[in-house]
Steps between C-alpha positions, in 0.01 A plus 500: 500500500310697729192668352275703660205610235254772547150444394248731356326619817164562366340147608662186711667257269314222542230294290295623291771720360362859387708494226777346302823735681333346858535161372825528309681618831378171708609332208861615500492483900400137508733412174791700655465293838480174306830588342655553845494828560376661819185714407325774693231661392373835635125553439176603596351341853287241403753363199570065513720344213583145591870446645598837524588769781293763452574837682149647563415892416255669637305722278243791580168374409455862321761402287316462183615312234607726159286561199650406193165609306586840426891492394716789503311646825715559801351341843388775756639575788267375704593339851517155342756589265711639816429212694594271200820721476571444864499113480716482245733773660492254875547195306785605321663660815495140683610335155787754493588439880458120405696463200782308655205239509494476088679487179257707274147610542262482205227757534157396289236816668368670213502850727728798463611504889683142397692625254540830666581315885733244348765724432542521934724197395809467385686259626366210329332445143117644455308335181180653418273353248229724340180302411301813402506683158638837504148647631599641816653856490670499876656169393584596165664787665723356844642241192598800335668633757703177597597459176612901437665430836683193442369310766590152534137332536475262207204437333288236349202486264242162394503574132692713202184707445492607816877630516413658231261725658748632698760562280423859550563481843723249661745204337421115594775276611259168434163359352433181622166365395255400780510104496264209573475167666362377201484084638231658786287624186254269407446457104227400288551443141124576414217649679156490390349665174263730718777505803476944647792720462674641792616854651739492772669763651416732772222699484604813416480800158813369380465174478239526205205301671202730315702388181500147610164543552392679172706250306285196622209666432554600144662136440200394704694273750434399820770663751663415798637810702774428791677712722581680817273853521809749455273802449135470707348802317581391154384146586200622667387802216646333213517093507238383731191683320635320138555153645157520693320614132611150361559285767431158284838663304735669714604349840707669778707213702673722734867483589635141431793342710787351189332100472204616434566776243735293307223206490303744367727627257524164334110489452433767347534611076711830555614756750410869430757750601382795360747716682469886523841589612837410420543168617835471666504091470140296509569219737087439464564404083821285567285254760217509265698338241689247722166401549486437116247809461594748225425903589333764358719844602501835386849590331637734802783467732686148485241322355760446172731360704271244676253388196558349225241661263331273234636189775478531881204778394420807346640869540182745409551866460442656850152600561366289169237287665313419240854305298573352838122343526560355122825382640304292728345284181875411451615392814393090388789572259790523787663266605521435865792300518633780319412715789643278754849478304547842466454585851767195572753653275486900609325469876587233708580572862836368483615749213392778720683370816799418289531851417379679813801244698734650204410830550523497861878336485651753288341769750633329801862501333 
């Protein structure tokens, strides 16, 4: 087949990933070209995935990227959000003029001018897959429309909870879970006694790092904080101030390339993921555990589907910080083979490829 993805635009896709949806899509590039099928990936200047073609996009450095701390508010019209909409609107012009070139394209931008721009083409399939909660209102809204309208884009979602969200909105033709290349995860089936916990995510409101951080400090554990600096004010007002208070406890690490998170993974007693959102899928949890580490998350969004509660970790009441630091006590309990099994069973790489090539044949027929 001939593929041609779209990436989220708001960063290059390239290591260190920002976030999980930047390093599913190389994932499913690079898997989709070792199958045998030609790959081309439109994405920001700057972007490098090993073996693959990748169409570069150039992208207004006012562009800023979205805020997904305060949900339900609608981004301004502001001359980034216009210039956003125009790059979407050019790049779907040449994809229409070029869609001779390709038998589907498979849209990942979390932005409403991608779902809004796609519809320029008609002549072969457009997949879209959503890897936000239902948070934004102009994208809650253009799916509305497409789906009032009966417009043949098909969509795709990373977990049940999150088509659920949407059920008041739009229908969803597939979930496929996010997978992992589980044999490139190093595992440890026992860390030290004393060994820190770990936060990783980008730094941003959503991503619970004040709870990560409040949670080590009433379980009094040390804590190691990674991740890419999503949000510079928060970081700046919010994180840097706490982690300079008790800097023998809390340690900031920065944005770590894949090797060197998942080695970390598999040192330390437990991830926090003390979400504050929705989470649409977690890719962060599911490489903690093929590391053999068991997680601590807040019970929001698909965290359900992708923890096993009482055996790959524990599910805490969102916002409870106080169970989820006496959680921590229990974490010895876990097994971390356990952990590593699980994520075998429900999200290897292959079971996502499997059904992404499925879903893409049916389309193409």
């Amino acid at each position: 087949m001939r593929i041609a993805l779209v990436a989220p635009l708001v960063t290059p896709i390239s290591q260190p990933f920002l976030g999980g949806s930047q390093a599913m899509v190389a994932d499913l590039a690079i898997g989709m070209a070792q199958r045998g099928h030609q790959v081309t990936l439109f994405a920001r200047e700057g972007s490098s995935v090993p073996g693959i073609h990748i169409e570069p996009v150039t992208v207004p450095e006012h562009v800023t990227p979205s805020s997904f701390a305060d949900p339900g508010k609608e981004q301004s019209l502001d001359p980034g959000f216009m210039a956003q909409a125009n790059v979407f609107l050019e790049l779907y012009l040449q994809l229409r003029q070029r869609a001779g070139e390709f038998d589907l394209i498979h849209a990942h931008a979390f932005d409403w001018p991608s779902f809004a721009c796609s519809t320029l083409i008609t002549t072969i399939p457009v997949l879209h897959t959503v890897h936000l909660p239902a948070i934004s209102p102009e994208i809650n809204s253009v799916l509305s429309v497409l789906e009032r309208q009966q417009h043949p884009v098909n969509l795709l979602t990373v977990s049940q909870a999150c088509a659920r969200d949407y059920a008041d909105y739009c229908t969803f033709d597939h979930v496929i879970y996010n997978g992992l290349d589980i044999e490139a995860v190093p595992f440890s089936d026992r860390v030290a006694p004393d060994a820190p916990l770990l936060f990783a995510g980008r730094i941003t409101p959503e991503k619970g790092v004040e709870q990560a951080i409040e949670i080590a400090e009433i379980a009094e554990r040390r804590l190691i904080v990674a991740g890419g600096i999503y949000d510079r004010r928060y970081h700046e007002e919010r994180i840097l101030p706490r982690i300079a208070r008790k800097p023998e406890q809390f340690t900031y690490v920065g944005q770590l390339d894949h090797i060197t998170l998942w080695k970390l993974m598999s040192e330390v007693q437990g991830l926090l993921f003390p979400i504050a959102w929705d989470e649409p899928f977690g890719l962060t949890p599911v490489e903690a555990m093929a590391a053999g580490t068991p997680v601590i998350a807040f019970q929001r969004g698909a965290m359900p589907e992708i923890i096993r509660d009482g055996q790959t970790g524990f599910l805490i009441p969102s916002g409870d910080c106080v169970r989820a630091a006496r959680a921590v006590q229990r974490l010895w309990a876990l097994s971390r083979e356990g952990c590593r099994a699980h994520v075998k069973a429900k999200f290897s790489l292959q079971h996502m490829l499997d059904a992404h090539e499925a879903v893409y044949q049916r389309l193409i027929r």
